[in-house]
C-alpha positions in Angstrom: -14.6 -6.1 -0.1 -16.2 -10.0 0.0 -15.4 -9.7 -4.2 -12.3 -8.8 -4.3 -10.9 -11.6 -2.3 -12.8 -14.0 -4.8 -9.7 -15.3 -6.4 -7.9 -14.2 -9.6 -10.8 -13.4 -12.1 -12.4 -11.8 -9.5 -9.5 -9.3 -9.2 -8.9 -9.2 -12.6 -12.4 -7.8 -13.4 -12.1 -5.2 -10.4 -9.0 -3.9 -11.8 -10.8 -3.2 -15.1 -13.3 -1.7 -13.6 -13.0 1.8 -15.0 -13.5 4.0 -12.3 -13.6 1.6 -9.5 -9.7 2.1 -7.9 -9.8 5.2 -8.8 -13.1 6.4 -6.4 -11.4 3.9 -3.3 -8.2 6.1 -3.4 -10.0 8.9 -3.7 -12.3 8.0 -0.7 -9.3 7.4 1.1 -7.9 10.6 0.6 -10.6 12.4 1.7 -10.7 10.5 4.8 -7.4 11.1 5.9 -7.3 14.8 4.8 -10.4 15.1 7.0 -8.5 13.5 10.1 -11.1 10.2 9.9 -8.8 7.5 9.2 -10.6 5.0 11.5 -14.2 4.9 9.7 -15.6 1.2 8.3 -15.8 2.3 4.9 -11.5 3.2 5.2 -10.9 0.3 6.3 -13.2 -1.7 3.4 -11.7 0.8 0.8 -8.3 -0.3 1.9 -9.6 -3.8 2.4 -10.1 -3.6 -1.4 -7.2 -2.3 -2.2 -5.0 -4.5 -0.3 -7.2 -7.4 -2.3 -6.3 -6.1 -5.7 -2.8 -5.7 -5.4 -2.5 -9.2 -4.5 -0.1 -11.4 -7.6 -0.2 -7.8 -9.6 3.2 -8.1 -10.8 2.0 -11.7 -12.4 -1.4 -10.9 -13.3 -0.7 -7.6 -15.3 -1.3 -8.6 -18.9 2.4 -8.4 -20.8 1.1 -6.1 -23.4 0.2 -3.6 -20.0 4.0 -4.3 -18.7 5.6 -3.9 -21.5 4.2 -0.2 -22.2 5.0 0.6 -18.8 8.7 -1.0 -19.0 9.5 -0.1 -22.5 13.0 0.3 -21.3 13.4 -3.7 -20.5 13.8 -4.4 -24.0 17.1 -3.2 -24.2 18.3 -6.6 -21.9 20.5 -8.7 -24.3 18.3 -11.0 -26.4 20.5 -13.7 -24.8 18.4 -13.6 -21.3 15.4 -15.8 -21.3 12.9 -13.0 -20.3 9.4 -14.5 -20.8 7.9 -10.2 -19.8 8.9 -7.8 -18.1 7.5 -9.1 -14.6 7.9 -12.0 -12.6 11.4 -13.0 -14.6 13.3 -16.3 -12.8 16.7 -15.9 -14.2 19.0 -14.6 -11.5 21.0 -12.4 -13.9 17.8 -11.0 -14.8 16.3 -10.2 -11.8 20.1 -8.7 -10.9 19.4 -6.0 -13.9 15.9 -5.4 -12.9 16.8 -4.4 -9.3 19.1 -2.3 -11.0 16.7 -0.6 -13.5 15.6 2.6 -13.3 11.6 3.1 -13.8 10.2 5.9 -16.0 8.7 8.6 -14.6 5.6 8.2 -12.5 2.6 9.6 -14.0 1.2 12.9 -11.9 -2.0 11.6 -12.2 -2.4 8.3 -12.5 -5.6 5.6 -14.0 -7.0 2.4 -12.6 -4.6 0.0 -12.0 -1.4 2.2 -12.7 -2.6 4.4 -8.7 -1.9 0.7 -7.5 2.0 1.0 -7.1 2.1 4.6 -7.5 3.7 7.0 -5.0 0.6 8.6 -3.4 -1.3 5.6 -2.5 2.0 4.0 -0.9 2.1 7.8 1.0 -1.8 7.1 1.9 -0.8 3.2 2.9 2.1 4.7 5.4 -0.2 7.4 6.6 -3.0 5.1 7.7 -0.1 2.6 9.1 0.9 6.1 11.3 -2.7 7.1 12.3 -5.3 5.0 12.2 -6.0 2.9 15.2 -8.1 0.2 13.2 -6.0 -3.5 13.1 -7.8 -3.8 10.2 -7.1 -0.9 8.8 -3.6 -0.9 10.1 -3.3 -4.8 8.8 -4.9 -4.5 4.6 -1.9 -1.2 4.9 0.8 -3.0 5.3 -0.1 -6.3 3.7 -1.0 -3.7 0.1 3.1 -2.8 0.5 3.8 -6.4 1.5 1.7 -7.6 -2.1 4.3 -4.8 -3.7 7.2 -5.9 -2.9 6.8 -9.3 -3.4 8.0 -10.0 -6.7 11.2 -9.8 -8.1 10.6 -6.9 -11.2 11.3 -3.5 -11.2 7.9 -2.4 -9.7 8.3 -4.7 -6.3 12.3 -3.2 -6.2 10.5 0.6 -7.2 7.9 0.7 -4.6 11.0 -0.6 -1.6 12.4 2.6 -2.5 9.8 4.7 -2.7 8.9 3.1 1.2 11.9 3.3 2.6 13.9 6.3 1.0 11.2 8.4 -0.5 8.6 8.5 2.1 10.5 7.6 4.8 8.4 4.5 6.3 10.4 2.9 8.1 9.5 4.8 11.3 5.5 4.1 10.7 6.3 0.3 9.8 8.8 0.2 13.3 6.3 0.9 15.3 3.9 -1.6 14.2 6.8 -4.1 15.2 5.7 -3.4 18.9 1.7 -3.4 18.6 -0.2 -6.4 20.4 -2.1 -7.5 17.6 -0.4 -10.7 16.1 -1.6 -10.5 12.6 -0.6 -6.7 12.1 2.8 -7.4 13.9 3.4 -10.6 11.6 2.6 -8.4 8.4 4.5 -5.7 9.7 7.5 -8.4 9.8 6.7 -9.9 5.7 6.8 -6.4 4.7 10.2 -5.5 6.2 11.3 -9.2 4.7 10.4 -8.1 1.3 12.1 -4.6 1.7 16.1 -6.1 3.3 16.2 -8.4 -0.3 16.5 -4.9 -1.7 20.6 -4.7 -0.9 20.4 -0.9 -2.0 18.2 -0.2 1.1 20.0 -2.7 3.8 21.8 -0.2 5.4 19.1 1.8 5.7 16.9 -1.0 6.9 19.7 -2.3 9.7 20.1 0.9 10.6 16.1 1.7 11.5 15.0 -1.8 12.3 17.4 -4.5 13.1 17.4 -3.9 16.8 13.7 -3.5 16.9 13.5 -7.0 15.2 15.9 -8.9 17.7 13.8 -7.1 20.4 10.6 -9.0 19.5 12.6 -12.4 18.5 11.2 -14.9 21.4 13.6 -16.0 23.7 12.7 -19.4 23.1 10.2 -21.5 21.1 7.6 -19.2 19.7 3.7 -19.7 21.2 1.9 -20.2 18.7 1.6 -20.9 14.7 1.5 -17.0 14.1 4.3 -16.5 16.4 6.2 -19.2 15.0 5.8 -17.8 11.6 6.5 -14.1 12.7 9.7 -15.9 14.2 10.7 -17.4 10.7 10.3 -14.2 8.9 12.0 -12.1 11.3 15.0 -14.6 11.1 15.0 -14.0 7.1 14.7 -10.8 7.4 17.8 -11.0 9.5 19.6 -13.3 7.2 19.5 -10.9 4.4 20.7 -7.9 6.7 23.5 -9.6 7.8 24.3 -12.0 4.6 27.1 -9.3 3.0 27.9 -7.7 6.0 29.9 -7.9 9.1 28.7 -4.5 10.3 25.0 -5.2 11.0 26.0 -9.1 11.8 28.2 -7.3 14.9 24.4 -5.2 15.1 22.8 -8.2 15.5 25.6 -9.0 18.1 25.0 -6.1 20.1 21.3 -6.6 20.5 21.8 -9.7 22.1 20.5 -11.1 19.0 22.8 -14.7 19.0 21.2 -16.3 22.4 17.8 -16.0 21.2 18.6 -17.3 17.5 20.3 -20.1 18.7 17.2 -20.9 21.5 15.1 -21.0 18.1 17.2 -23.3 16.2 17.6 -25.7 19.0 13.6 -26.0 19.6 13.1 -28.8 16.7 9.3 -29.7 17.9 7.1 -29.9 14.5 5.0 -26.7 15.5 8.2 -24.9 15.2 10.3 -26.2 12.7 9.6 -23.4 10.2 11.0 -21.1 13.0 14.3 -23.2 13.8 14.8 -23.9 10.5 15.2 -19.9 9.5 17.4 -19.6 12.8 19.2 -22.2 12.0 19.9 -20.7 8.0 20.8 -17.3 9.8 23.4 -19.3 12.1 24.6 -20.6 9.5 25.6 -17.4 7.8 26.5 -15.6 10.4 29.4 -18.2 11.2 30.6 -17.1 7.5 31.8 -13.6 9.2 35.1 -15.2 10.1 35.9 -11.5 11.6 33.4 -11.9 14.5 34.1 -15.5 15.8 35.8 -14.6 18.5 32.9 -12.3 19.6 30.3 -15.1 18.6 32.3 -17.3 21.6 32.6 -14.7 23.6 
């Protein structure tokens, strides 16, 4: 667990390991098929885990991406696409989101069990029913590292969370736990998933009043608070960017008061936090259908 958080060599070798991921998953399995999802060795296995899908969109070696993504090579030779992950061009990343994946292989090797299907099922499961922060915590943050980037594996694994195994529920819940850190991760994760505009609906529909709920009324209390604040308000922004119908959502949560409390609290310990109010303000005014409820 100390080794894989050594930095990006460190990680690299780990993935390499043959054998290594493979084993942790397996572990895992067992624990959770044998109702014991709150041992120490769990949590370090998904710990680990967590560790070595940090950057794994950037780190994969090209020749690995492009064996996986064969399929990306039929993008016009006129788009600058230095691999098939971690592409900057906007019209790129617009045909990634909308590229399908291969099939997923049944049974998976080292690295590939990373973003496959059953260990994002095992991540939503522990998220469900283990009552370890930690455990809870290096869950979430693995499908936070997953869908961080902007290929199709970040945009693959969103659907897989949200449509295929259905965890928005699991992810909800953790919206309303005490623990800070879990919350705030819980918060980055759902961040990642709304810039997915295929699942938005979805997302506004199982979270967005959950999300207003646990907006502070005013200044947040602290540096993690502040920053949960500032990613809830993204998360918000891209919700409610293209459309009026979970903007008027936000509405009826008594979202507004509280977003505009946030903007107005300029000190420096919470300018990240106004600043992302003050960007989902901004938008929301651009719904010319709902000023006169905005007034109101």
């Amino acid at each position: 667990r100390n080794m894989s958080s050594a930095g990006p060599e460190g990680r690299k070798k780990m993935r390499e390991c043959e054998g290594l991921i493979d084993s942790l998953v397996y572990y895992v399995q067992g624990a959770i098929a044998d109702h014991e999802p709150n041992d120490k060795a769990t949590e370090n296995c998904v710990c680990i885990l967590h560790n070595l899908s940090y950057q794994l969109e950037i780190e994969l070696p090209e020749s690995y991406a492009q064996s996986i993504y064969m399929q990306r090579r039929n993008i016009s030779s006129n788009d600058k696409t230095p691999g098939c992950f971690g592409s900057r061009s906007r019209k790129v990343k617009e045909k990634q989101q909308d590229t399908p994946l291969p099939e997923e292989k049944s049974s998976p090797k080292g690295v590939e069990s990373l973003w496959h299907s059953t260990l994002i099922r095992i991540y939503l499961s522990l998220i469900a029913k283990s009552t370890r922060n930690y455990t809870q915590e290096a869950s979430l943050g693995a499908l936070q590292n997953l869908t961080a980037g902007t290929g199709p594996m970040p945009f693959a694994v969103a659907r897989t969370v949200v449509q295929k195994a259905n965890g928005l529920p699991s992810i909800r819940a953790m919206l309303h736990v005490s623990h800070p850190t879990v919350k705030k991760t819980a918060v980055s994760l759902l961040r990642n998933l709304s810039r997915n505009t295929s699942l938005q609906s979805d997302i506004a529909r199982e979270v967005l009043p959950d999300l207003v709920s646990i907006l502070p009324e005013s200044g947040p209390g602290s540096d993690i608070a502040c920053e949960t604040a500032a990613s809830i308000c993204y998360a918000l922004y891209n919700l409610t960017q293209s459309s009026s119908h979970n903007a008027r959502l936000l509405l009826s949560a008594d979202g507004l008061p509280k977003v505009i409390a946030i903007s107005m609290n300029d000190s420096n310990m919470f300018s990240k936090a106004s600043r992302a109010a003050s960007v989902l303000l901004y938008s929301l005014w651009s719904h010319t259908d709902l000023h006169s409820a905005y007034k109101k």
